[in-house]
C-alpha positions as CSV (number, residue, x, y, z in Angstrom):
1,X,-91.2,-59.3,58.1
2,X,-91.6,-56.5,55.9
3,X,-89.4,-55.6,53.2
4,X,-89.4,-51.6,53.6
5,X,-88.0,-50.7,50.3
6,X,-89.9,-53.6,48.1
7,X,-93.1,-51.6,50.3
8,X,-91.9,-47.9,49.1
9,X,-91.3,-49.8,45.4
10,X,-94.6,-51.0,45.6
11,X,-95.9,-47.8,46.6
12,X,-93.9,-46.0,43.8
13,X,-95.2,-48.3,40.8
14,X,-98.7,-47.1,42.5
15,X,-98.1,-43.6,42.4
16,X,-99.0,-43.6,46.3
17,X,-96.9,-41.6,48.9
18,X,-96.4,-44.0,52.0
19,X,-98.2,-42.8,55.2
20,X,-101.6,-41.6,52.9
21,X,-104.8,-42.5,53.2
22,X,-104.5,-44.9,49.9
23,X,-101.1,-46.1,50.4
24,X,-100.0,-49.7,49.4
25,X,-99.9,-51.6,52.9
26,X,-98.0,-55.1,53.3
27,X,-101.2,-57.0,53.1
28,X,-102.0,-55.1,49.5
29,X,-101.8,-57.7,46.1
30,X,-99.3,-54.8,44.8
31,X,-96.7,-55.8,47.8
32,X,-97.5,-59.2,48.2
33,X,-96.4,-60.0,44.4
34,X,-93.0,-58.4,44.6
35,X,-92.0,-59.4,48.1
36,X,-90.6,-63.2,47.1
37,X,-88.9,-62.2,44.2
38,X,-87.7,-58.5,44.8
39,X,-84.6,-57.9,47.1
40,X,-84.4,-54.5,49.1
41,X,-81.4,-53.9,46.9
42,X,-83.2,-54.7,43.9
43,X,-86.0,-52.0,44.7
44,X,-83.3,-49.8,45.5
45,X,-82.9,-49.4,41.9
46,X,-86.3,-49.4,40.3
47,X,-87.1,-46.8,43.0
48,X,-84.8,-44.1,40.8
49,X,-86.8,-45.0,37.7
50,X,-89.5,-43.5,36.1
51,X,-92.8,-45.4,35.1
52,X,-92.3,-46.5,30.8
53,X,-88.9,-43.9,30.8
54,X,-86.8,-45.9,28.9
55,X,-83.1,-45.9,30.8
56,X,-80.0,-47.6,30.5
57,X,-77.8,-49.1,33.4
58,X,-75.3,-46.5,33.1
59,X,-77.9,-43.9,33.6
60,X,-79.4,-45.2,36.9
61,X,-76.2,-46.7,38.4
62,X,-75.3,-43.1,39.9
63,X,-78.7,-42.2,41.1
64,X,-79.1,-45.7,43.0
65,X,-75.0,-45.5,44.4
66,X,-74.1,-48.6,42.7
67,X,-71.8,-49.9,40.2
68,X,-72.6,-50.1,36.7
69,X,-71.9,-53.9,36.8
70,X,-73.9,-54.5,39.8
71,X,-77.2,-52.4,38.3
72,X,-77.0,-54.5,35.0
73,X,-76.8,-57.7,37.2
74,X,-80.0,-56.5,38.9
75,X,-81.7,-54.9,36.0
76,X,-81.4,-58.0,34.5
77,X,-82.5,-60.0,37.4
78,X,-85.8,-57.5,37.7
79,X,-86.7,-57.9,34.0
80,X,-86.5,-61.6,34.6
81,X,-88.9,-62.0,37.3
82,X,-90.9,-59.9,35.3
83,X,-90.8,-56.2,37.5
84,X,-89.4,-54.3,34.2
85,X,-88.7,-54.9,30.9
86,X,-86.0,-54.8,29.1
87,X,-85.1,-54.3,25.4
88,X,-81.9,-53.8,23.3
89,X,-82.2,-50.2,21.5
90,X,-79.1,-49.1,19.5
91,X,-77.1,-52.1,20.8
92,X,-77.3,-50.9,24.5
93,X,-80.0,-53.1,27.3
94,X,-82.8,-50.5,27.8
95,X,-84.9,-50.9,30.8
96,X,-88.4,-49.7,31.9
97,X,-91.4,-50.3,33.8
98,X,-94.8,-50.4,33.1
99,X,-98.0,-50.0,35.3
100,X,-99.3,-52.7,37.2
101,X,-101.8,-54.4,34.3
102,X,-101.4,-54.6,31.8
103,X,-97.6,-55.0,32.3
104,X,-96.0,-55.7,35.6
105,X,-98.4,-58.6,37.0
106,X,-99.0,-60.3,33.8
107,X,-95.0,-60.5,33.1
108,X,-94.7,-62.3,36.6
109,X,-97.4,-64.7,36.3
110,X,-95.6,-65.3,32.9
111,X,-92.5,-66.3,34.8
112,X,-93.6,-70.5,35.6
113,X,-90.7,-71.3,37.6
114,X,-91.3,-68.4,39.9
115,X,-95.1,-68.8,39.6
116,X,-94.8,-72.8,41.0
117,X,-92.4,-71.7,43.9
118,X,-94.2,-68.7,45.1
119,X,-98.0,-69.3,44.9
120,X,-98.9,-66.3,46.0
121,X,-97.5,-64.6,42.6
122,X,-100.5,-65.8,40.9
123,X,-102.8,-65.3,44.5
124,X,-101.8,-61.8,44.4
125,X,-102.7,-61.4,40.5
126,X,-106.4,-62.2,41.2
127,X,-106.6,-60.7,43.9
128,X,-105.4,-57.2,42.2
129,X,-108.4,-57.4,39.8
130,X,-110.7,-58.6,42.1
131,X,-109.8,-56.0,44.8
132,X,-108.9,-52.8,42.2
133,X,-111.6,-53.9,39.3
134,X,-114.7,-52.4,41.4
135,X,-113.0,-49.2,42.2
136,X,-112.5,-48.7,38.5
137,X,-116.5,-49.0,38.1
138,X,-117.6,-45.8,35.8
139,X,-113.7,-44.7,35.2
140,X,-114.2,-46.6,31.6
141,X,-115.8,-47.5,29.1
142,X,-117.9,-51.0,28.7
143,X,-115.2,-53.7,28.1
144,X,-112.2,-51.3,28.4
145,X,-111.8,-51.8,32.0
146,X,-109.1,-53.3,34.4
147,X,-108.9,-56.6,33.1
148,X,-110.9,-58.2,30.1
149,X,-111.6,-61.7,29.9
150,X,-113.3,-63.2,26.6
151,X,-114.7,-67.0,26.7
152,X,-113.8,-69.4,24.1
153,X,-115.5,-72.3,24.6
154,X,-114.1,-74.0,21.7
155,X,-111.4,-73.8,19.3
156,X,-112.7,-71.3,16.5
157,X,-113.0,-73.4,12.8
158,X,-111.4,-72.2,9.8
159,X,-114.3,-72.1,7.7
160,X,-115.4,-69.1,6.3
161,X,-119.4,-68.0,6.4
162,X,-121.5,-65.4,7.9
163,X,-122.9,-65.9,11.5
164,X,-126.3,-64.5,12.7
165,X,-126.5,-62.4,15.3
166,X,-127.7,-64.8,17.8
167,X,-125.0,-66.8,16.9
């Protein structure tokens, strides 16, 4: 079943209006990462937030209709599965959320104990770069794109010398 309001959140991070030709759909990585850990109640109240505006619980609490309390308590729930971040400024909890990647994804695949219960966290990650990374094809750069990945194949030596080119 389909959360509706984890599927509007999911839309909302996007900057996608529901019922558009390039809306996020149930069966998109961006709704299938959220939808084990996010509650309807939870996306209630990243759905009054602004992407990277920097708000306290006191602020949102009346735009979402819920207790300041009770928006902490899920504030603090959401930063923990990785959906915003959150950060003491002036001795108050400040919340915020980022784009997808880098930011939202990459904080939820951080989360291991979530990761190991709900496999398709990490399903959903790869999934976003393989699906999104060609459609970003021309928008940038060489090696500024979606997702970078750089090889090591072994652990770099402290040593100190110049290395050809070929090298």
């Amino acid at each position: 079943m389909v959360k509706e309001k984890v599927l509007d959140l999911a839309n909302h991070i996007s900057n996608k209006k529901r019922g558009s030709k390039n809306e996020i759909k149930a069966t998109d990585p961006e709704y299938m990462i959220l939808e084990p850990v996010v509650s309807e109640e939870m996306a209630e109240v990243v759905l009054c937030m602004e992407i990277r505006k920097k708000v306290t619980a006191k602020d949102v609490a009346p735009l979402c209709g819920k207790s300041v309390e009770r928006t902490t308590e899920l504030l603090l729930e959401l930063a923990d599965a990785g959906v915003c971040f959150v950060n003491e400024i002036d001795g108050v909890d400040t919340f915020w959320y980022e784009t997808w990647v880098p930011g939202i994804m990459e904080m939820m695949v951080n989360n291991k104990e979530n990761v190991k219960k709900y496999p398709q966290i990490p399903r959903a990650f790869e999934a976003y770069g393989r699906v999104r990374g060609p459609k970003t094809a021309g928008s940038f750069p060489v090696g500024v794109g979606l997702m970078r990945v750089i090889p090591i194949e072994h652990a770099i030596e402290g040593e100190t010398r110049r290395a050809s080119y070929e090298e």
